[in-house]
C-alpha positions as CSV (number, residue, x, y, z in Angstrom):
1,X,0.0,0.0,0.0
2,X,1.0,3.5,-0.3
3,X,-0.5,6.8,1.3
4,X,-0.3,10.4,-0.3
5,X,0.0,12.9,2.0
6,X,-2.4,15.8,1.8
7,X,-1.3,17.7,4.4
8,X,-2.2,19.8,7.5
9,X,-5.6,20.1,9.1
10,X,-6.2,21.3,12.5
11,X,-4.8,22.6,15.7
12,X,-6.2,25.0,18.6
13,X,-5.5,28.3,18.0
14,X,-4.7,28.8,21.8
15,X,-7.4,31.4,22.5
16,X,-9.7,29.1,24.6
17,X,-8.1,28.0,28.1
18,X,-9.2,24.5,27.9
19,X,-7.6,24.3,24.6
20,X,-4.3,26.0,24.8
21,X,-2.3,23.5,22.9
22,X,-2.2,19.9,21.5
23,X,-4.9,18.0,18.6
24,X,-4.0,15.0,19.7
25,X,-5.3,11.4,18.6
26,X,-8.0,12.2,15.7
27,X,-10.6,10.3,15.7
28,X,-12.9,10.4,12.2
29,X,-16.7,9.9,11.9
30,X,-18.7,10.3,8.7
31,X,-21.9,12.3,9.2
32,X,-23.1,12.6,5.3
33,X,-21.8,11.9,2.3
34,X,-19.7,15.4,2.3
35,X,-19.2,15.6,5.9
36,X,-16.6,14.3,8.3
37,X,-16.7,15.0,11.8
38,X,-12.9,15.0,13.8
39,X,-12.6,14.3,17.3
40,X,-9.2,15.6,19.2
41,X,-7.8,15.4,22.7
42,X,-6.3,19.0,23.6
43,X,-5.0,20.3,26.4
44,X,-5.4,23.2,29.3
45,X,-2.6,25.3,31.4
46,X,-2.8,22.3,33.5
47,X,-1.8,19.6,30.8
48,X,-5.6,18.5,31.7
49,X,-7.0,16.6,28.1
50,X,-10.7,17.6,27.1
51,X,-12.2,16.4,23.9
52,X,-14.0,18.5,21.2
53,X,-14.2,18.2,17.1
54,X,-13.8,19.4,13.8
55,X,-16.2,19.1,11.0
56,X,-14.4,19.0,7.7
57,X,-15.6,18.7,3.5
58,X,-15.0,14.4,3.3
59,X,-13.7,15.7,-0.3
60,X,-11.4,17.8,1.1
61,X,-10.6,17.1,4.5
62,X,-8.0,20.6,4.9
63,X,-11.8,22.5,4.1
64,X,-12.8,23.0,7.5
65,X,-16.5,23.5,8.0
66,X,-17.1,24.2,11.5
67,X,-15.1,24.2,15.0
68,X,-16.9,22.9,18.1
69,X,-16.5,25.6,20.7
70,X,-16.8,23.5,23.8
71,X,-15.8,19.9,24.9
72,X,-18.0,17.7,24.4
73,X,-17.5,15.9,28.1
74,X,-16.7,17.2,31.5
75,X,-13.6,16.2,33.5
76,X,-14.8,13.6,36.3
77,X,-15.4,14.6,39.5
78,X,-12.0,14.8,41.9
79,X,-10.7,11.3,42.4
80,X,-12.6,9.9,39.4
81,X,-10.7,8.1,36.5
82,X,-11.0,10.9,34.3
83,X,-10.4,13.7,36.8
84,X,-7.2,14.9,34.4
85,X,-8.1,14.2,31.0
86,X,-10.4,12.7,28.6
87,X,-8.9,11.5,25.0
88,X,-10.5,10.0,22.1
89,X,-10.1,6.2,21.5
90,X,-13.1,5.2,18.8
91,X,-16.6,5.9,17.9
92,X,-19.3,3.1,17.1
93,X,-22.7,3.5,15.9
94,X,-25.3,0.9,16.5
95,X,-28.8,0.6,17.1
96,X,-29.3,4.5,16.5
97,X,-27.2,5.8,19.4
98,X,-22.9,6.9,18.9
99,X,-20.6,5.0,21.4
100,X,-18.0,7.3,21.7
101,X,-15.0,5.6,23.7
102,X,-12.9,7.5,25.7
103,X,-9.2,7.4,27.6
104,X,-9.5,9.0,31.1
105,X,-6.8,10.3,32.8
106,X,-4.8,10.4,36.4
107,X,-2.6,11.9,37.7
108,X,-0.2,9.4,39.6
109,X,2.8,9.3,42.3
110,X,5.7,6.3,41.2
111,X,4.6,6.8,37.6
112,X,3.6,9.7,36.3
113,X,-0.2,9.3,35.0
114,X,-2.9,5.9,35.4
115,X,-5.1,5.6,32.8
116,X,-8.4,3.6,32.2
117,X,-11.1,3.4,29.7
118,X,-14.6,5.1,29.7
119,X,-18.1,5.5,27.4
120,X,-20.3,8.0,27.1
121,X,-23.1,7.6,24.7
122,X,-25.4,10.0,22.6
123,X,-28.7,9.8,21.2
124,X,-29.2,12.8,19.7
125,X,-27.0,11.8,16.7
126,X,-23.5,13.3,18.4
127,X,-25.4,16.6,19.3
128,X,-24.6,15.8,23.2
129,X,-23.1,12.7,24.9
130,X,-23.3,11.1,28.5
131,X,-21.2,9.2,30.3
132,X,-22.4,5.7,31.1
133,X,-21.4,5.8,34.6
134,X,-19.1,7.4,37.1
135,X,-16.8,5.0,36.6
136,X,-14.6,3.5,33.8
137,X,-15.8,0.7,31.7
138,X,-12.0,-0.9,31.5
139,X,-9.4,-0.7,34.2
140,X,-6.3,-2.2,35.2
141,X,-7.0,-6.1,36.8
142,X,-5.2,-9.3,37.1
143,X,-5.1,-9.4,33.2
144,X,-4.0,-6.1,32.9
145,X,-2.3,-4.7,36.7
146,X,-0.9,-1.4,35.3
147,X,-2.8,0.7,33.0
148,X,-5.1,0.1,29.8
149,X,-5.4,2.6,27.7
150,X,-6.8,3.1,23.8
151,X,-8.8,0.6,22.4
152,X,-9.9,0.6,18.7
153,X,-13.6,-1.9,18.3
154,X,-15.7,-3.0,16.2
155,X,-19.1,-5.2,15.8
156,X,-19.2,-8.7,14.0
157,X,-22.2,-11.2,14.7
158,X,-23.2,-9.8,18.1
159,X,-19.7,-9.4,19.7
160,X,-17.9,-6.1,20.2
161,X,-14.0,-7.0,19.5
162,X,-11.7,-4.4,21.1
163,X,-8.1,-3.8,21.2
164,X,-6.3,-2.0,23.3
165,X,-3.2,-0.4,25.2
166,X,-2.0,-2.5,28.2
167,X,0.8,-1.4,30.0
168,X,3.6,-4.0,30.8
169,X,5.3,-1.8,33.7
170,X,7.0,1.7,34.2
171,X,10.7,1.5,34.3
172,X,13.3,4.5,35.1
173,X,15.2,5.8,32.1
174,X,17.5,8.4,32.3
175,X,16.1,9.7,35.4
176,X,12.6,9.7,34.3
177,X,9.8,7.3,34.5
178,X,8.8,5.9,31.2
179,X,5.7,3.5,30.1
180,X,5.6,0.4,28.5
181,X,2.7,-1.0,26.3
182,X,1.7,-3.2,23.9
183,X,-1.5,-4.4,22.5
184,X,-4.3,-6.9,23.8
185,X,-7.3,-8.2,22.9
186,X,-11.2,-8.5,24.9
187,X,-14.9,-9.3,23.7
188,X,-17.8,-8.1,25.0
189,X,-21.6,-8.3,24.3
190,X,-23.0,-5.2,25.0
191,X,-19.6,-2.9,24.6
192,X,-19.8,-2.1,28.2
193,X,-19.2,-5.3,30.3
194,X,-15.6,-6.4,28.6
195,X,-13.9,-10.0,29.2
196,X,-10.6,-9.9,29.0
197,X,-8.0,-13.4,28.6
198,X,-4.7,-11.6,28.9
199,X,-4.7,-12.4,24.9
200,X,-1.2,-10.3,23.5
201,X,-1.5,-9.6,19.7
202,X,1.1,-7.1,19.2
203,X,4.1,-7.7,20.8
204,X,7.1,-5.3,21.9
205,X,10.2,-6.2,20.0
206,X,13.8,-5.4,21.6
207,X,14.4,-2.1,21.1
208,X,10.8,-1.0,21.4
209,X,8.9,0.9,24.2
210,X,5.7,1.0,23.2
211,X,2.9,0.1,20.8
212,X,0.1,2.9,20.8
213,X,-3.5,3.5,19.7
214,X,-4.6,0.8,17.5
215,X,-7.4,1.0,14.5
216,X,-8.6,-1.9,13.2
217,X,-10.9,-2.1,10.1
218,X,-12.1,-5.7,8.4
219,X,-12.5,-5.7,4.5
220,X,-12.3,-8.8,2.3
221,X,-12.0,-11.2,4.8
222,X,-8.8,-9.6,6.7
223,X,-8.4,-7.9,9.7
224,X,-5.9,-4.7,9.0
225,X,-4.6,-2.9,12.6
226,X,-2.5,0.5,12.0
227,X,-1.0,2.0,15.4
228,X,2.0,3.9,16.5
229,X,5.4,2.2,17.5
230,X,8.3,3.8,19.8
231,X,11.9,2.6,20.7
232,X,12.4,2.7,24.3
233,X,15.2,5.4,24.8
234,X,15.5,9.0,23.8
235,X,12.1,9.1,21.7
236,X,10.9,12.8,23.2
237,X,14.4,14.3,21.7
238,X,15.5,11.7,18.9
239,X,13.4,12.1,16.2
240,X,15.0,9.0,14.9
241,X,13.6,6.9,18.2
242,X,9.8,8.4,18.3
243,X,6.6,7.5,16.8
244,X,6.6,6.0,13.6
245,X,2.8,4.0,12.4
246,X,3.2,0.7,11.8
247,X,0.9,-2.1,10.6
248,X,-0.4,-5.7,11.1
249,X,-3.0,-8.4,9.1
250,X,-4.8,-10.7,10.8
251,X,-7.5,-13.8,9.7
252,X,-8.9,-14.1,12.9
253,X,-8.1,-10.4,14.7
254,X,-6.5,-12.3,17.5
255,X,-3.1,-13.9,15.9
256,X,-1.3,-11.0,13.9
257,X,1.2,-10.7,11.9
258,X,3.2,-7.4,11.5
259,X,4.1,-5.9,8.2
260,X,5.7,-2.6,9.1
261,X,7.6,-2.5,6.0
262,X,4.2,-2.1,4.2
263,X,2.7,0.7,5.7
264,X,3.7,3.1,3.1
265,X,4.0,6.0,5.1
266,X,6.4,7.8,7.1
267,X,8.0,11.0,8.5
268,X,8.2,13.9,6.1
269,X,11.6,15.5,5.3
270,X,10.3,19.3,7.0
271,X,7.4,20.5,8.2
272,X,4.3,20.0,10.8
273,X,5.3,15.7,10.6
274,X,9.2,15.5,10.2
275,X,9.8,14.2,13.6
276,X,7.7,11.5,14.4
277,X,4.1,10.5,13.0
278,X,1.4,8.7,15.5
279,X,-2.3,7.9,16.3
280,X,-3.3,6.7,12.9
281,X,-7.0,6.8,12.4
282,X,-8.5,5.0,8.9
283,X,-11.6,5.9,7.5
284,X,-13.2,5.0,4.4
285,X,-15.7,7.2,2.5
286,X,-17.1,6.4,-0.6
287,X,-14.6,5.2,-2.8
288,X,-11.7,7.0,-0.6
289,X,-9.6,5.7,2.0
290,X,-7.7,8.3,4.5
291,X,-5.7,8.2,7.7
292,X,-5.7,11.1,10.2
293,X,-2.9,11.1,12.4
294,X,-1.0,13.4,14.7
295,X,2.6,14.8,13.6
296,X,5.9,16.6,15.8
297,X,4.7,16.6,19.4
298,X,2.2,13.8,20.4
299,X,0.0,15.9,18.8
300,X,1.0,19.5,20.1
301,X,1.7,20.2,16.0
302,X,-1.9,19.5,15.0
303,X,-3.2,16.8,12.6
304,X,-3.3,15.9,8.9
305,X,-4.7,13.3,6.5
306,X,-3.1,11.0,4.0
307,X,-5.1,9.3,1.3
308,X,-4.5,5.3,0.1
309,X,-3.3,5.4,-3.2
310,X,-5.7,3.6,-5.7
């Protein structure tokens, strides 16, 4: 495969103080035929993540339409799971309501942030969401005893398939505390109530740190996962060791088999995505495929799109 690069889309402007900086892990969902709605995780003076969204021309994703003034959820209350930040992880719609999936955030002591998974639901067609409950729908267990975090789903036969982030441990790396993560795998019935085996389908390698924000689509048959892959060392400062998107096929979405090599896209030589390139999100509308993804920054450079070659 090979992806064209269209360029730039989106970031805050910093004139709203819970949106200062960051458009970070875009999340796409088509509204009409000529309509694509953007989700992004951006941040306060407090490094506190709220979500909100773009709308943008699906012929011309860089045509923005209209900017969401508010978030579109409220932090949790102190002490809650999402007390310091709400990201995007995916958006299902099924039986007339939008499942919008979300990461919530901690702040934490030994490492530096805990993170868990929440749902908030809307049945107004996106106009307004709700959470589901007070708590997360996804934490850290005996499966998982650190930290989940982003899951990408989807709905085949009756059973939501999800996979997500699970952290492996936090270890100290030139004198700061650094995650570890890879990918797993859970089923659920309802997409709330999640049962999870401990089921690893991407790996670390070596020299790798982590394994970020999957998206998984199914067409012809084959599962198709894109995510974000780091080395463990230096990746904030080395461009060379930060975020690059890799990919993966699957027959059975649980037994992968990555093809990095084949992703067809990479780092630009200047600009808004020289540095690293992360959070891929794939879309398909109409007869065109495009990935969103963040560029230099986690995200504090904005997003773009790229469009699969035909």
């Amino acid at each position: 495969m090979k992806w064209i690069k269209k360029g730039f889309i989106f970031k805050p402007d910093g004139s709203k103080q819970w949106a200062l900086s960051h458009a970070q892990v875009p999340l796409a969902q088509t509204i009409s035929h000529d309509r694509v709605r953007l989700y992004y995780g951006t941040r306060d003076a407090h490094n506190r993540t709220r979500t909100s969204y773009v709308e943008v021309s699906a012929d011309n994703p860089k045509d923005i339409l209209y900017v969401h003034p508010n978030p579109i959820l409220e932090l949790g209350a102190p002490g809650a799971f999402d007390d310091s930040g709400i990201m995007p992880s995916d958006i299902i719609e099924h039986n007339g309501k939008i499942y919008f999936y979300y990461v919530g955030w901690n702040t934490a002591n030994t490492a530096r942030y805990r993170t868990a998974l929440g749902l908030a639901i809307s049945e107004d067609g996106g106009k307004s969401f709700h959470k589901v409950s007070d708590g997360p729908i996804m934490d850290r267990n005996i499966v998982d005893p650190i930290s989940v975090s982003c899951q990408s789903v989807i709905i085949e036969d009756g059973i939501w398939k999800a996979w997500y982030m699970s952290y492996t441990k936090w270890e100290e790396i030139h004198g700061k505390m650094e995650p570890f993560y890879h990918i797993k795998y859970a089923e659920s019935t309802d997409g709330i109530h999640w049962i999870r085996t401990g089921q690893v389908c991407i790996p670390l390698n070596n020299d790798e740190g982590g394994i970020a924000c999957p998206c998984v689509i199914k067409k012809n048959g084959l599962y198709h996962m894109w995510y974000s892959t780091r080395k463990k060392r230096n990746y904030r400062k080395d461009p060379s060791q930060s975020y690059r998107i890799g990919y993966a096929q699957s027959k059975d979405g649980i037994q992968w088999k990555r093809m990095d090599k084949l992703v067809g896209i990479t780092v630009s030589e200047q600009g808004w995505d020289s540095e690293m390139i992360a959070y891929p999100f794939v879309l398909t509308n109409g007869t065109r495929t495009y990935m969103f993804y963040n560029g230099n920054g986690f995200g504090k450079a904005g997003f773009g799109y790229a469009e699969l070659e035909k």
